[in-house]
N, C-alpha and C positions, 0 to 999 in steps of 0.2 A: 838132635844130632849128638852123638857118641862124644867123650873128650877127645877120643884116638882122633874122630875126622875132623873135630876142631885144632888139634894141633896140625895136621896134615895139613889143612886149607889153610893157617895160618891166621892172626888176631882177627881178619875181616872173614871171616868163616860165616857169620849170621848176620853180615852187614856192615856200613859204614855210617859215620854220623858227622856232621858239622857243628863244632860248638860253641860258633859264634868268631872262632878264629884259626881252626885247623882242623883238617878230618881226623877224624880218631875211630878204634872201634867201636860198631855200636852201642857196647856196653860200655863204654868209656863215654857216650855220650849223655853230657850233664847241661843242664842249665840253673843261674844261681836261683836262688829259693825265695828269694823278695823280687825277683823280674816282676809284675805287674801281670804280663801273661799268666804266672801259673798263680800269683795271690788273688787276679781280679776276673778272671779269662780274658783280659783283655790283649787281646790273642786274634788273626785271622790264621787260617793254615787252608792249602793245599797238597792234593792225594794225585800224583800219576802213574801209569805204571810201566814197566818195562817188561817186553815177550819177545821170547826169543832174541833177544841180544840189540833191540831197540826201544826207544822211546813211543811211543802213542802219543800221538796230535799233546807234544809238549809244549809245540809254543802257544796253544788254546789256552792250555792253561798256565802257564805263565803271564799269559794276559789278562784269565781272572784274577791269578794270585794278584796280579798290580790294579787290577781295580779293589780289591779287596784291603788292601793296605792300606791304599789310599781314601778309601769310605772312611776306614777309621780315623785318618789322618796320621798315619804312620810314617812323617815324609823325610825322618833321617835315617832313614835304614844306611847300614856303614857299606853296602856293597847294593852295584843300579844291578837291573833286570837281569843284563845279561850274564853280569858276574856271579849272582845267583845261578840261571842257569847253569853257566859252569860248572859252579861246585857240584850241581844234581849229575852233571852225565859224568863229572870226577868219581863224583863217592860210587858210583853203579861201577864203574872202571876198577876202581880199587877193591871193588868187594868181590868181582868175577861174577856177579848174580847176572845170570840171564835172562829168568824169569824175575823182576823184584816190586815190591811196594817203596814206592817212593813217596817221603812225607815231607813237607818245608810250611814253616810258618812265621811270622811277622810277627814280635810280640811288644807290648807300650817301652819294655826295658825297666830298670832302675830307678826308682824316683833318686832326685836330690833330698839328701837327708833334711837341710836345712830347709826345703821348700818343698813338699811333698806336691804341691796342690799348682804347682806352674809346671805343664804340660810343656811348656818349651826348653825345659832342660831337661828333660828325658831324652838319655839316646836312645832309639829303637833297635832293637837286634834280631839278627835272622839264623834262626837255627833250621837243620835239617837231619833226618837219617832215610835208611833205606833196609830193609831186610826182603826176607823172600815173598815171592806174591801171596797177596793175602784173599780168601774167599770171602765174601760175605755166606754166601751159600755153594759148599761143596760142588765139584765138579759133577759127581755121580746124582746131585740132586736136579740139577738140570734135566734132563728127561723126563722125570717123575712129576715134579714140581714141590712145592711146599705148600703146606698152609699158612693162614693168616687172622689177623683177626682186627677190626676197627675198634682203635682204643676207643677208652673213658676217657684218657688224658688229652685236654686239647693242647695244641698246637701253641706255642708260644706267639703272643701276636706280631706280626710285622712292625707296627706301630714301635714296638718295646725289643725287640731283634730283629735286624733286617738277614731273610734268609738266602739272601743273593749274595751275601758277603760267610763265607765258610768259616761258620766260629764255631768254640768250644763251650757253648750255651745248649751243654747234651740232657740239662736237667729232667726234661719234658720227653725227650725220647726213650732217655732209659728207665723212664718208671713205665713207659707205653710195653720198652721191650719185656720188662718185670713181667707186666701185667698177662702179654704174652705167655711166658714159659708158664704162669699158672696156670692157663686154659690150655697147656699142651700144643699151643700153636709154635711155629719157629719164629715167626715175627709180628712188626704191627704196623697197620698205617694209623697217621692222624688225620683228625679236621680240625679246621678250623672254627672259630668261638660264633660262626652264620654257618656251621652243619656242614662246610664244601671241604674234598678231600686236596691235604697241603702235600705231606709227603712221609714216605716211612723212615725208619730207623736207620738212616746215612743212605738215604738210596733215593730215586724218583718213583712215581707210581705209574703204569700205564693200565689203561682198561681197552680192551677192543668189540666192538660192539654195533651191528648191524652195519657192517663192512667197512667200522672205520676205528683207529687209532685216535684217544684221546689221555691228555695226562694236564694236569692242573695248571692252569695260566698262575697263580699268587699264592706269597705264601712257602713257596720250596724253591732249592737252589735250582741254578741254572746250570742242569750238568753237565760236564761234556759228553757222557756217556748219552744223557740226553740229547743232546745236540746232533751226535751220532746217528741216532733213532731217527729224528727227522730227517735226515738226509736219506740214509737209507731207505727208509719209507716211501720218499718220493723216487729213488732212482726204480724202486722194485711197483711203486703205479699203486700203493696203498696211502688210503686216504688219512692225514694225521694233521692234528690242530690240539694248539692246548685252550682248552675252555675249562669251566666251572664244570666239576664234577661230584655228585652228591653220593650219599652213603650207600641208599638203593640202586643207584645205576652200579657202583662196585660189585655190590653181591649180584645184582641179575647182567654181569659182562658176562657173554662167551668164554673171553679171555683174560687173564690177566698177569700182566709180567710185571718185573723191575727192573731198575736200569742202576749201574753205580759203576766207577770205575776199579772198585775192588769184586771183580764179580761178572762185569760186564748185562749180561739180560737172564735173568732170573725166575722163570715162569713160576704164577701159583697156581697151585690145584685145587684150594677152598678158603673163602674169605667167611669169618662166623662161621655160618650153619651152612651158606650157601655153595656147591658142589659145583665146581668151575669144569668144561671142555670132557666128560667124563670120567673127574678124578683124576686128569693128569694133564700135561703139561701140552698145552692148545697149539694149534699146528703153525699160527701165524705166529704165534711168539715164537715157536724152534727154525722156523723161517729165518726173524728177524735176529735172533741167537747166530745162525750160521754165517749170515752177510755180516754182523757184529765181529764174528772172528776170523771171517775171510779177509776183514778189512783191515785186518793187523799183518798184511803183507800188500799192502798196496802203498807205492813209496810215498803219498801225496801226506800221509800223516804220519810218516816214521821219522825218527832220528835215530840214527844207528849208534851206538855207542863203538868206540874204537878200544878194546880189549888187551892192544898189545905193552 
């Protein structure tokens, strides 16, 4: 964006942010440099988005964020759920973004100087921002599809990161994503340390395969995007179960998509070597793509943000 249309739109031009104690512009949003979130990742965060001038199934996730916080044990947060909430449909309000990525996360806070190591004098603090919607994969790539590739990098164990709780424990996926742009692929999934496929790079995995929808029971977050998929799946009479799925069923799917809520369903055209739907993007996934976006006008998962 131009500086001209950043002064026109005024300081929330690229966004809003929360910084623990007032909205401010994005770029104004700070958090201090010893919080524990950014020295330890001890950190969860939550991703929604906002289209066309409302929120997407926000209270879904807002009920992950709070199971999330609370895995950690994060139980002083200075503001409950719903005041959280708030601030999310505030800062989208104040930014005028119609379309936006909305980001909020829970972090350990500040140790005590004098007792680093007594977790009960830690305050927890909640920051958040928002800018415009973010793609995981370009709009125009949806048709086409993208490639992939099954890293070398395993999967962080469940055991040592739990991935139903949304942290910033990215170590494992961005060396997968690395790994990726050197084979010329766009992205990557993992497996887990017994061979089964967990989940790609911020996203869930789906494979479809002699007439049925399957994507990883352990191991990967529980998305909403996911969550989405099933539903959809059964309203449209396609059959979909999360089970154990291995490296070879990947490459010999029909089909194979992703699911994220920056992105929403994301078809690929080739995992490795193997040539998915003929090179392009399989018919059930541009299906399950179009009830994906149709259902971003159906009021049963909207919050409208009020504008004026």
């Amino acid at each position: 964006m131009s500086e001209e249309k950043i002064k026109d739109a005024g300081i929330y031009a690229l966004g809003a942010a929360y910084n623990g104690t007032k909205i401010v512009s994005v770029l104004e949003g700070t958090i201090p440099i010893i919080d524990m979130g950014f020295l330890h990742s001890d950190v969860c965060y939550d991703v929604v988005s906002v289209w066309q001038g409302s929120f997407f199934r926000l209270d879904d996730h807002m009920n992950r964020f709070e199971k999330s916080y609370q895995g950690l044990g994060l139980t002083s947060l200075p503001k409950t759920k719903q005041e959280m909430r708030q601030i999310l449909i505030d800062m989208v309000a104040i930014s005028q973004l119609r379309n936006s990525y909305v980001f909020m996360c829970a972090t350990r806070g500040i140790p005590d100087i004098e007792d680093p190591k007594n977790f009960e004098k830690y305050q927890n603090q909640f920051y958040a921002f928002n800018c415009d919607f973010v793609w995981v994969v370009e709009p125009e790539l949806h048709s086409t599809g993208v490639d992939a590739i099954i890293s070398s990098v395993p999967r962080i164990p469940k055991e040592c990161v739990d991935p139903t709780i949304k942290n910033h424990h990215w170590g494992d996926l961005v060396r997968a994503d690395i790994e990726a742009h050197k084979k010329g692929a766009f992205t990557a999934f993992l497996l887990d340390s017994n061979g089964y496929l967990t989940e790609g790079v911020g996203f869930n995995v789906w494979i479809y395969r002699n007439g049925e929808l399957k994507t990883p029971d352990d191991g990967c977050l529980l998305g909403i995007t996911r969550q989405t998929v099933f539903e959809l799946a059964k309203e449209m009479n396609i059959p979909a179960r999360a089970c154990k799925i291995t490296a070879d069923e990947v490459r010999g799917a029909d089909e194979v998509f992703m699911s994220t809520t920056a992105g929403g369903i994301m078809p690929v055209r080739k995992v490795d070597d193997a040539v998915l739907s003929d090179g392009k993007a399989g018919p059930v996934s541009m299906k399950i793509h179009k009830a994906f976006w149709d259902a971003h006008s159906r009021p049963e998962y909207l919050t409208p943000v009020n504008y004026d």
